[in-house]
C-alpha positions as CSV (number, residue, x, y, z in Angstrom):
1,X,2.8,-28.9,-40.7
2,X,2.5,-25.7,-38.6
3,X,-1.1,-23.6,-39.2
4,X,-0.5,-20.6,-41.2
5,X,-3.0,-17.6,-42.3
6,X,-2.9,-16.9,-45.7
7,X,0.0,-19.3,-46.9
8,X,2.7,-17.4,-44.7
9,X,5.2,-17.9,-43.0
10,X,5.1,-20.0,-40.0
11,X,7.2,-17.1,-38.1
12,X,4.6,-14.6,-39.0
13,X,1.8,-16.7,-37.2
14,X,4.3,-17.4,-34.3
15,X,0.5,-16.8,-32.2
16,X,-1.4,-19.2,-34.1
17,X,1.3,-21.8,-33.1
18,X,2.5,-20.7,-29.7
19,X,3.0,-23.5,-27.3
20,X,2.0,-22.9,-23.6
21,X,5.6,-22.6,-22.8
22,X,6.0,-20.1,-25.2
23,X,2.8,-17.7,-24.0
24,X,4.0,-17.7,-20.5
25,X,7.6,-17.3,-21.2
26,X,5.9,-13.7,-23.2
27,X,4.1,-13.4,-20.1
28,X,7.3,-13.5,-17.5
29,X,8.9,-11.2,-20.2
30,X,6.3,-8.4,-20.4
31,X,5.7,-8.0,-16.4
32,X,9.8,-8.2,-16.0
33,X,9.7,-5.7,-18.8
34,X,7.5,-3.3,-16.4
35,X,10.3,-3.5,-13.6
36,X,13.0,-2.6,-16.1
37,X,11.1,0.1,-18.1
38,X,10.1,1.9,-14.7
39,X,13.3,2.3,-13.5
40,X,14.6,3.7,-17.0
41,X,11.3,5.9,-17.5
42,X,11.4,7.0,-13.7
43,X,15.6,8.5,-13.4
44,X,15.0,11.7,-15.6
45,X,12.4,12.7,-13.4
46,X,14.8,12.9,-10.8
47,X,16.9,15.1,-12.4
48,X,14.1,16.9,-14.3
49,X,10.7,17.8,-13.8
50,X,9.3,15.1,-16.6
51,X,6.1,14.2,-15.0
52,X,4.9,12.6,-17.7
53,X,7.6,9.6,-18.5
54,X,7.2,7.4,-15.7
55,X,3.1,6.5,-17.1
56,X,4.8,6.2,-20.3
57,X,6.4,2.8,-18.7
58,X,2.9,1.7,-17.6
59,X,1.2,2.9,-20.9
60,X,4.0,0.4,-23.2
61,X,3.6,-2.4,-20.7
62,X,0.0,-2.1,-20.3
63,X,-0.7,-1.9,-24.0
64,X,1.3,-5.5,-24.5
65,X,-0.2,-6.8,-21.3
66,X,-3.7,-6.2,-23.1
67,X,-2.5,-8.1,-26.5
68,X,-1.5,-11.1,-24.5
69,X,-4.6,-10.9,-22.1
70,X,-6.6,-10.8,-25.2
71,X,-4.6,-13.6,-27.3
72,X,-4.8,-15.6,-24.0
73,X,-8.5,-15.8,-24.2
74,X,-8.4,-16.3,-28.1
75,X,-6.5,-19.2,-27.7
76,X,-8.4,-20.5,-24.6
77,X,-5.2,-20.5,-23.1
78,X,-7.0,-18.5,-20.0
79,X,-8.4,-21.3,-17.6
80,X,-12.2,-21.1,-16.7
81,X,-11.2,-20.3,-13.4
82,X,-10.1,-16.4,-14.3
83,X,-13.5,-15.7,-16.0
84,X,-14.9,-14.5,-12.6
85,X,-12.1,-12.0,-11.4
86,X,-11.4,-10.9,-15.0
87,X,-15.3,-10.1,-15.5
88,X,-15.1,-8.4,-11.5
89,X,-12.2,-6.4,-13.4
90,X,-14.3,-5.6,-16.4
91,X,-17.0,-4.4,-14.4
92,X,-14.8,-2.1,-12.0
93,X,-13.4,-0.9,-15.9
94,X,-17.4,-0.1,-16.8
95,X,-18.4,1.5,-13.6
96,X,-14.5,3.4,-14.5
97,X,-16.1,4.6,-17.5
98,X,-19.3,5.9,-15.9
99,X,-17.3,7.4,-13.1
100,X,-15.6,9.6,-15.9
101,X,-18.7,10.7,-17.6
102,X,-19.5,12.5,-14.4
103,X,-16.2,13.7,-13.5
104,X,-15.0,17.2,-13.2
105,X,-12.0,16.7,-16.3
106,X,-11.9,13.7,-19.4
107,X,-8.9,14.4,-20.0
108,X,-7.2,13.9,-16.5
109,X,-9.8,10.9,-16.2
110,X,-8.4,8.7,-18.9
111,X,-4.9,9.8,-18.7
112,X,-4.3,10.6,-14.9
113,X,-3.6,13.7,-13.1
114,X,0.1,15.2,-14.2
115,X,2.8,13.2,-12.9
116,X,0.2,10.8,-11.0
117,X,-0.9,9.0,-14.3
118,X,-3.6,6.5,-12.7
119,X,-6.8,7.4,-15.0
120,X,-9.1,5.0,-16.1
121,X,-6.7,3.3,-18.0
122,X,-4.7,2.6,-15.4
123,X,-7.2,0.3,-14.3
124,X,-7.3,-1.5,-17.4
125,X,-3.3,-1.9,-17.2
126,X,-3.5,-3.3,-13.4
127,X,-6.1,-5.6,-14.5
128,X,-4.7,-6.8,-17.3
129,X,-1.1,-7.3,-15.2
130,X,-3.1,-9.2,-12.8
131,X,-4.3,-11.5,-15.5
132,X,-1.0,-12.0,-17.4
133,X,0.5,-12.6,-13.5
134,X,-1.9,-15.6,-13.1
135,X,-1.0,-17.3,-15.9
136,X,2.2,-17.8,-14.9
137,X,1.5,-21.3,-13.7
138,X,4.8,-23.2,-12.7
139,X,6.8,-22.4,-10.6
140,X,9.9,-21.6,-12.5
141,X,7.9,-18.6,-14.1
142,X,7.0,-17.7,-10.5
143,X,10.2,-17.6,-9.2
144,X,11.7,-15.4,-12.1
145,X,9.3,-12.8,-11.3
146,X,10.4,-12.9,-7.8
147,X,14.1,-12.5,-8.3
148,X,13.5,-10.0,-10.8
149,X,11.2,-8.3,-7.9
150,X,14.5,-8.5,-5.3
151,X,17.0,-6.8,-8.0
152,X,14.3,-4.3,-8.6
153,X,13.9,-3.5,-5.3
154,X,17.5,-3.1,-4.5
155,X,17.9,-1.1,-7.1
156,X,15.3,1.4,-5.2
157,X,17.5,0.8,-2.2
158,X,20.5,2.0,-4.1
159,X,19.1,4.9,-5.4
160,X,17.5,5.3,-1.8
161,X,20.9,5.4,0.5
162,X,22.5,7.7,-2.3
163,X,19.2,10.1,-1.3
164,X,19.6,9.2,2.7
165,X,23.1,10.3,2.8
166,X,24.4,14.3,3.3
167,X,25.7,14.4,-0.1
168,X,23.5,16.5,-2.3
169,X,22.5,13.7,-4.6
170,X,19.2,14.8,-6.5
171,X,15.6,14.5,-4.1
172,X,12.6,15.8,-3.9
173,X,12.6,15.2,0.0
174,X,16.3,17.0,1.0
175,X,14.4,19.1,3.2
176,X,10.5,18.7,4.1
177,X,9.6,22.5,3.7
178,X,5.8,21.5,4.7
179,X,7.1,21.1,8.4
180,X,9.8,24.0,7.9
181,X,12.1,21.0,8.7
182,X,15.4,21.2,6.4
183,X,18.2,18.8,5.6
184,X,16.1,15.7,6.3
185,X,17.4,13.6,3.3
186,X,14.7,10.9,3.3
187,X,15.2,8.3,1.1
188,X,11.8,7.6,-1.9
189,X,14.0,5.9,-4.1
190,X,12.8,6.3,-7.7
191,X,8.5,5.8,-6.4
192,X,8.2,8.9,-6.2
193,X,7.5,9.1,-2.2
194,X,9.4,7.5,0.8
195,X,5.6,6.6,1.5
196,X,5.6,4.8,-2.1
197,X,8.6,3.5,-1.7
198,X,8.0,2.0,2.4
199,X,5.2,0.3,0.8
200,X,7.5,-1.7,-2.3
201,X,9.9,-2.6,0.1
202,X,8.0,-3.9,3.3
203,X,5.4,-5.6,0.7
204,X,9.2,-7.0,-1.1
205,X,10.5,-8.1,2.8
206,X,7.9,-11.1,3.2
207,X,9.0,-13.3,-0.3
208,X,12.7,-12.2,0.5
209,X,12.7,-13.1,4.4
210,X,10.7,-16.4,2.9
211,X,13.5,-17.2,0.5
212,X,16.3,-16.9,2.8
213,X,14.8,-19.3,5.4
214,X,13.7,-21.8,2.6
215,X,15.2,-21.3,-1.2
216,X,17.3,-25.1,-1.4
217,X,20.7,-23.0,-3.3
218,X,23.2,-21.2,-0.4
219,X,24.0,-18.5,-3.2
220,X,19.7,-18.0,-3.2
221,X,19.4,-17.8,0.9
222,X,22.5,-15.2,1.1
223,X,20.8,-13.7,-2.3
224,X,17.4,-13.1,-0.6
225,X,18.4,-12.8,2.8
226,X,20.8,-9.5,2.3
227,X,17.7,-8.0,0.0
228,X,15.8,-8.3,2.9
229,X,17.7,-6.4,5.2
230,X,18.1,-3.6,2.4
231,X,14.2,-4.1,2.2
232,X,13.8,-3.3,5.8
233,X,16.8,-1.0,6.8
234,X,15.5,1.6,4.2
235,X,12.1,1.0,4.5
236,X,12.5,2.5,8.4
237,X,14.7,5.0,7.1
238,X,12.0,6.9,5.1
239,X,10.7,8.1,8.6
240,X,6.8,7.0,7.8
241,X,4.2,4.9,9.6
242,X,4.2,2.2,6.8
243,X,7.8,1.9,6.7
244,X,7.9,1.2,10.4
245,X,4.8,-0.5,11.4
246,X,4.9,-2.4,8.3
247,X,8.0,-3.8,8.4
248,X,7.6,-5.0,12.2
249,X,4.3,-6.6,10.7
250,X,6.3,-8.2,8.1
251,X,8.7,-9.8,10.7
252,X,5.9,-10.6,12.9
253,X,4.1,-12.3,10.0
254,X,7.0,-14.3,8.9
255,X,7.9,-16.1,12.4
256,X,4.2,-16.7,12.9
257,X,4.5,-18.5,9.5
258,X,8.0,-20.0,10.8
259,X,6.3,-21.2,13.7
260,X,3.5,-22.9,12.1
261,X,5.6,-24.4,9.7
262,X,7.5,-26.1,12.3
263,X,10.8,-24.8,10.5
264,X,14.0,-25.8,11.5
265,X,16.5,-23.9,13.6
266,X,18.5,-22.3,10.7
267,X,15.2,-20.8,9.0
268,X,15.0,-18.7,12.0
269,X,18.2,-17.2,11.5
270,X,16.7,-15.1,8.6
271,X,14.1,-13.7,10.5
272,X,17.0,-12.7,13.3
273,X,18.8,-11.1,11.0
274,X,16.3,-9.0,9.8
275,X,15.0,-8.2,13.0
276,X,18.7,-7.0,14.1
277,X,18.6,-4.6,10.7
278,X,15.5,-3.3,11.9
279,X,17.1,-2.6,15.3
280,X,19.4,-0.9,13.4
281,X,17.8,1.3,10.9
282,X,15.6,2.7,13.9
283,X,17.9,2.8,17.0
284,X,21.0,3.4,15.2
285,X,20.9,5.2,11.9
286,X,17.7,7.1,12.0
287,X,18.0,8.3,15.4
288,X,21.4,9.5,14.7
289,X,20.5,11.1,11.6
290,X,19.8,14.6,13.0
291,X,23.3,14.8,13.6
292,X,25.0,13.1,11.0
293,X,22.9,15.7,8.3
294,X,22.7,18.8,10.3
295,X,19.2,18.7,10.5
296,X,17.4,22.1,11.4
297,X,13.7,23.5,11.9
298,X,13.2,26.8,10.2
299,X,10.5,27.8,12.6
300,X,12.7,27.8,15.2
301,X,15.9,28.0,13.5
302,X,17.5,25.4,16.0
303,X,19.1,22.0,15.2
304,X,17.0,19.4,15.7
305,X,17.7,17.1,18.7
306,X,18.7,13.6,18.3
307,X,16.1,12.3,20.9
308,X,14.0,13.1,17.8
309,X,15.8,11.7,15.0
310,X,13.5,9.1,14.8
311,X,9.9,11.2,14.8
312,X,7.4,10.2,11.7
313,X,7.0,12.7,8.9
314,X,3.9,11.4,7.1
315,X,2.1,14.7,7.1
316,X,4.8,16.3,5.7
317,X,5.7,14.1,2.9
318,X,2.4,13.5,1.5
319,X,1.9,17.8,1.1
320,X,5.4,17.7,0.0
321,X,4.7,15.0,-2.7
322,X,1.5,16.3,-4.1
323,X,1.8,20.3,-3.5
324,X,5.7,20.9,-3.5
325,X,6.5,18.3,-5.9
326,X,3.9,17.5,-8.6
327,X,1.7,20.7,-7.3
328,X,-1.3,18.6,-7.9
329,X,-3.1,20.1,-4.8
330,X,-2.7,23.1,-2.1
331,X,0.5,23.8,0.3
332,X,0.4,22.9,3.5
333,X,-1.4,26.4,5.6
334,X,-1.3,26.1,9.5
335,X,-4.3,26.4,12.4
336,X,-4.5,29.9,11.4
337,X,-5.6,29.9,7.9
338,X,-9.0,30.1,6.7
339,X,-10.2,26.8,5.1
340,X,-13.9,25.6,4.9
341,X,-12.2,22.0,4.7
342,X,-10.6,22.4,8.0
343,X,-7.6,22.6,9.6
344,X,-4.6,20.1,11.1
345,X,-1.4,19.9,12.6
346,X,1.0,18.5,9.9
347,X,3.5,17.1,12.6
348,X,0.9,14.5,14.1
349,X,0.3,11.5,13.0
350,X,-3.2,11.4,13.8
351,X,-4.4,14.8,13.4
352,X,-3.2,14.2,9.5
353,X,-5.1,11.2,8.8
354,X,-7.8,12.3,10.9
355,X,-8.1,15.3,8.5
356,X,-7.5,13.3,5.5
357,X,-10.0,10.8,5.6
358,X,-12.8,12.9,7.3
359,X,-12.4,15.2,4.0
360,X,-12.5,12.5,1.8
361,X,-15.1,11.1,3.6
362,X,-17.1,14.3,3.0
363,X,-17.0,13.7,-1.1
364,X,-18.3,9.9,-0.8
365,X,-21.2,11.3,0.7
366,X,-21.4,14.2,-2.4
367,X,-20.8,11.6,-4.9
368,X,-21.9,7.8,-3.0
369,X,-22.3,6.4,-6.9
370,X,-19.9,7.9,-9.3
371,X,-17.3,9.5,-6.9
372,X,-15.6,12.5,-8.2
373,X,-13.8,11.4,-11.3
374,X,-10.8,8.7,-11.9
375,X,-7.5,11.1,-10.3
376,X,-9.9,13.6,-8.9
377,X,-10.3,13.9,-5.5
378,X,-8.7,17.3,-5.3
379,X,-11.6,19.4,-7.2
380,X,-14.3,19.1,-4.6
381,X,-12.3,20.6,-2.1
382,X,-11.2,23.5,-4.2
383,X,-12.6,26.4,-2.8
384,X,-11.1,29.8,-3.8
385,X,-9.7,29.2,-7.1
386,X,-9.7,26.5,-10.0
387,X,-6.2,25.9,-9.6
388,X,-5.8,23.3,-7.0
389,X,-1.8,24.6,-5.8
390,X,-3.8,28.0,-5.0
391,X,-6.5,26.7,-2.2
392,X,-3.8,25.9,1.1
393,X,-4.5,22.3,2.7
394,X,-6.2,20.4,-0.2
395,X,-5.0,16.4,-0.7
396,X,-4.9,14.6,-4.2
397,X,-4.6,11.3,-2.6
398,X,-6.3,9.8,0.8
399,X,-3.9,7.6,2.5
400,X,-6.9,4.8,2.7
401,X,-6.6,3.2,-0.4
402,X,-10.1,1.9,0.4
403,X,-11.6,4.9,0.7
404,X,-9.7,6.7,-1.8
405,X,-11.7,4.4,-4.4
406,X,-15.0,4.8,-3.3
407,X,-14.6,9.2,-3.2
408,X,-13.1,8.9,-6.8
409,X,-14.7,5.9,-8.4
410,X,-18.0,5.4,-6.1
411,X,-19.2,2.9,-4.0
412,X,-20.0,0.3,-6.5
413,X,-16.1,0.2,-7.7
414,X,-15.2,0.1,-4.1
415,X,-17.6,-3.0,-4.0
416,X,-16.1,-4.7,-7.2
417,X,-12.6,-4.2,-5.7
418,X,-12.9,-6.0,-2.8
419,X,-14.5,-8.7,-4.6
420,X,-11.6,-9.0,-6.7
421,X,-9.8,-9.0,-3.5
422,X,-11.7,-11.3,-1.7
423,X,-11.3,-13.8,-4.8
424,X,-7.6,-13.4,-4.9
425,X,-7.6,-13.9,-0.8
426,X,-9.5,-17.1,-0.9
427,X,-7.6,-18.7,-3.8
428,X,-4.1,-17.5,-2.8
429,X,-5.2,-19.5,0.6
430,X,-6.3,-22.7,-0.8
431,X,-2.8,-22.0,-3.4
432,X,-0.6,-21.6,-0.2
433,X,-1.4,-25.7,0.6
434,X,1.3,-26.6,-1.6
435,X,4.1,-26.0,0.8
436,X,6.1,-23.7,-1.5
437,X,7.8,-20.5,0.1
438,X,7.2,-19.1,-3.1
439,X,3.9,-19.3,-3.2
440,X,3.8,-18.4,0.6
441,X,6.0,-15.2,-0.2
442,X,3.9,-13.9,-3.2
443,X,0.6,-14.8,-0.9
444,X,2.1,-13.2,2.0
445,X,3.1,-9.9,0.0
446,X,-0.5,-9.7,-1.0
447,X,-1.7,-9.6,2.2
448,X,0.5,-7.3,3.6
449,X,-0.2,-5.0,0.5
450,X,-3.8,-5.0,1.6
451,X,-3.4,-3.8,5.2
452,X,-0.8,-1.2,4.4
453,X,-3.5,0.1,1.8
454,X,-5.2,1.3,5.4
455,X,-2.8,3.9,5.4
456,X,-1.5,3.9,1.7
457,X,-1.9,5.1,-1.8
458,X,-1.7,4.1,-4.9
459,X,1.4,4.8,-7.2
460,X,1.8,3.9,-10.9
461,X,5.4,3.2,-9.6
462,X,4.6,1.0,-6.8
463,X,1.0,-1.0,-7.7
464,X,1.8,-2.9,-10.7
465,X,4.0,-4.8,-8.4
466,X,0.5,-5.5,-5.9
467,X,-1.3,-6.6,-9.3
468,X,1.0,-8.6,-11.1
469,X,2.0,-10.7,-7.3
470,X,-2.0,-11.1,-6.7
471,X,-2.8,-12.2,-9.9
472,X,0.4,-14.8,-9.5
473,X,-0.9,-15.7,-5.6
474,X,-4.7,-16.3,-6.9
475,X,-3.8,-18.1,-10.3
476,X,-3.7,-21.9,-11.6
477,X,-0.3,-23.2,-10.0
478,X,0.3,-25.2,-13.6
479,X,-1.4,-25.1,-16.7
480,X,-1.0,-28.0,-18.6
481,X,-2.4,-27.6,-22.3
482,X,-3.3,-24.4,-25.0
483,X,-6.0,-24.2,-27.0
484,X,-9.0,-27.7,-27.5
C-alpha cells in the first residue's frame, strides 16, 4: 500500500510517494514554467511602465523551485555530489545577507532595485534554478529544456524584428537619445536591453548550431538550425559588442568542436549557414539600416550615413536602459559637465567601459568585504543629490559581471562565485565525455555565458537561463533511485 500521513489520501501525500520520474518531470515543468511566465509577466511592460511584473515571474518560479530544492533533499533524492555547489550557494546566500546588513537600502536589497529586481533573493532563486536544473538527469529531461529554450528564444526574435523594423511597434530603444541618435529601432526583445537580449541569444546559438549538425530527426536539424540563424541575425542586429563578438565566438567555438569531433561533411553545413546569416545581419541589414529607418543625429541634425550603419552603441544603450528607461541612475552629461566620478565619450567603445569599470572599481576598494549592498552600486557615486536620476553619468550596473559582484556583494561572494563556477566548469567537462550534442550544447552555452559576463550584466530576464543550463551541464547525467 502507498505511505500516507495521517490516514489520507494517497493523492494528498503525492510527495511522500513520488517516484524519481515524477520529481524530475516537476522539475522540467517548474524551469519551463519560468520561460513561459517571463514572457507573459515581461509584454505589459512594453506597453506600460510596470517595472515591477517581470520579478514577479522570478519571485512564483523561485518560490516552487525552493519547495522542490528542499523536498529534493528531504527525500534524498539530491545526489551527494550537489552538497558542495549547493553549500558554495548557501554561503554566497550568507555572505548575501551580511552584504545587506551594511547596505545603503533593505528594502532595495531583498527585493531589487525598481524594475531590476536582483536582491538577495534573487540569489536564492538562481541557486535554487541551478539545483532543480541538475537534477534533471536523462537525457529526455535535458532535451525538453532545450527545445523549450529555442521556442523561447524565437519568441524574443519575434518580438525583436517587430522592434527592428520602421513601424512604430512599442520600444524602449526607437531612438538612443543618450547619443542624440534618433530612429535607431534596436531590437531588446522582451530582456529588457538589446545588451540582455545579445547575451540570450548568442548563449542560445551554441545548443541550436549543435542540434542542427547532430539531432538524429530531419524535422529537429531544420528545427534548430533556422533558430540559429534567428539566434545570430538578431543578435548582430542589436548593434552591441556582445551581440557581434559573441556570436563570431559562438561560430568559432562550434567548428572548433566540429573539427575535433571529426564530424562528417553535412554537420558543417550548419555552421555555413549560420556563418552566411551573420554575413548578413552585419553586411547587409544593419549596414543598410540607416537608410531603410531614416536614421538622424540630433547634434548635427544630419542623416546618418550608411558607411556607419553598422557602428556599436553600447554606451548609449546601457544610459538609455538604466537612466531613460528604468531611471535607476543619472543621464548621460558630456566632457563638459562637472562630475567628481569623471567623464567619457558615450560613442566609444572603450572610453565607456573604461569609465565603467574604473568607477566600479573605485567602490571595491570603499567596500573590499561587504560591497555596497545587493542592487546598489549606484549610491556611492551619488554625489549632488539622493536621487540617483539627478547626479548626470552614474551606472547601476558594470558591464563585468565579475566585478559587478565583488563592488555590490564584496570580495568574498566574488570568491564563492567562481567556485561555483569552477565546480560547474570541471564537471560539465568530465559530463561532455559522453558524446551527446546535448550535453555539448548546454556545456558550451555555459561557457560562452561566462566570457560574455566580461562585458555583461545580469538580468532577471536573461540569467535564470545561465543558472538553470549550468546546473543541467554540471549535474548527474542519470539518477537512478529516490529516497534509501
Amino acid at each position: 500500500m502507498p505511505k500516507t500521513i495521517f490516514n489520507t489520501t494517497e493523492k494528498s501525500n503525492f510527495i511522500l510517494n513520488m517516484t524519481i520520474g515524477e520529481y524530475q518531470g516537476f522539475l522540467v515543468k517548474i524551469l519551463l514554467g519560468w520561460m513561459l511566465l517571463s514572457t507573459l509577466f515581461c509584454i505589459p511592460l512594453e506597453f506600460a511602465k510596470v517595472y515591477s511584473i517581470p520579478g514577479m515571474a522570478l519571485s512564483i518560479i523561485g518560490v516552487l523551485a525552493m519547495v522542490f530544492v528542499f523536498i529534493g533533499f528531504m527525500k534524498t533524492a539530491t545526489p551527494r555530489s550537489l552538497w558542495m555547489p549547493a553549500g558554495l550557494l548557501g554561503g554566497l546566500t550568507v555572505w548575501g545577507i551580511v552584504s545587506l546588513i551594511n547596505s545603503y537600502y533593505y528594502n532595495i536589497a531583498v527585493m531589487g532595485a525598481d524594475g531590476r529586481s536582483e536582491g538577495l533573493l534573487s540569489i536564492v532563486f538562481y541557486g535554487c534554478l541551478f539545483l532543480l536544473g541538475a537534477q534533471l538527469g536523462t537525457e529526455e529531461n535535458r532535451r525538453k529544456i532545450l527545445d523549450g529554450l529555442m521556442v523561447f528564444g524565437l519568441v524574443q526574435c519575434g518580438w525583436g524584428l517587430l522592434q527592428a523594423l520602421p513601424i512604430g511597434f512599442p520600444s524602449y530603444y526607437q531612438n538612443l537619445e543618450p547619443a542624440l541618435l534618433f530612429r535607431t529601432f534596436l531590437p531588446s526583445g522582451l530582456t529588457g536591453s538589446p545588451i540582455f537580449l545579445a547575451i540570450l541569444l548568442v548563449m542560445l546559438s551554441v545548443p541550436a548550431m549543435l542540434g542542427a549538425a547532430f539531432a538524429k530527426e530531419k524535422k529537429t536539424r531544420v528545427f534548430y538550425l533556422l533558430s540559429a540563424c534567428a539566434f545570430v541575425i538578431m543578435a548582430v542586429k542589436t548593434q552591441c559588442l556582445l551581440g557581434f563578438a559573441g556570436s563570431l565566438l559562438a561560430i568559432v567555438g562550434v567548428l572548433v568542436y566540429l573539427i575535433a569531433k571529426k564530424a562528417g561533411r553535412s554537420a558543417y553545413s550548419s555552421v555555413s549557414a549560420v556563418s552566411a546569416a551573420f554575413v548578413v545581419a552585419m553586411g547587409l541589414w544593419t549596414s543598410m539600416a540607416p537608410s531603410i529607418n531614416g536614421t538622424y543625429s540630433r547634434e548635427t541634425g544630419e542623416a546618418v550615413a550608411v558607411s556607419s550603419g553598422f557602428a556599436l552603441h553600447d554606451g548609449a544603450i546601457i544610459w538609455d536602459d538604466s537612466s531613460y528607461r528604468l531611471a535607476v541612475s543619472g543621464y548621460y552629461a558630456g566632457s563638459g559637465s562637472e562630475n567628481p566620478n569623471g567623464n567619457f565619450e558615450i560613442n566609444s567603445i572603450s572610453d565607456t567601459y573604461r569609465y565603467l569599470w574604473n568607477s566600479s572599481l573605485s567602490i571595491v576598494k570603499r567596500f573590499p568585504l561587504v560591497g555596497s549592498g545587493p542592487d546598489q552600486l549606484v549610491y556611492p557615486q551619488l554625489y549632488q543629490h539622493h536621487d540617483p536620476a539627478s547626479n548626470p553619468n552614474t551606472f547601476d550596473r558594470t558591464y563585468n559581471h565579475y566585478l559587478h559582484i565583488a563592488a555590490t556583494l564584496g570580495i568574498p561572494a566574488l570568491l564563492l562565485f567562481l567556485a561555483v563556477m569552477a565546480v560547474t566548469v570541471y564537471r560539465g567537462a568530465k559530463n561532455c565525455k559522453d558524446g551527446s550534442w546535448v550535453t555539448a550544447g548546454i556545456y558550451g552555452a555555459v561557457l560562452l555565458y561566462l566570457i560574455m559576463m566580461l562585458f555583461g550584466a545580469s538580468s532577471i530576464t536573461t540569467a535564470p537561463v545561465f543558472w538553470m543550463l549550468a546546473g543541467t551541464a554540471m549535474g548527474e547525467r542519470t539518477i537512478s533511485k529516490i529516497g534509501k
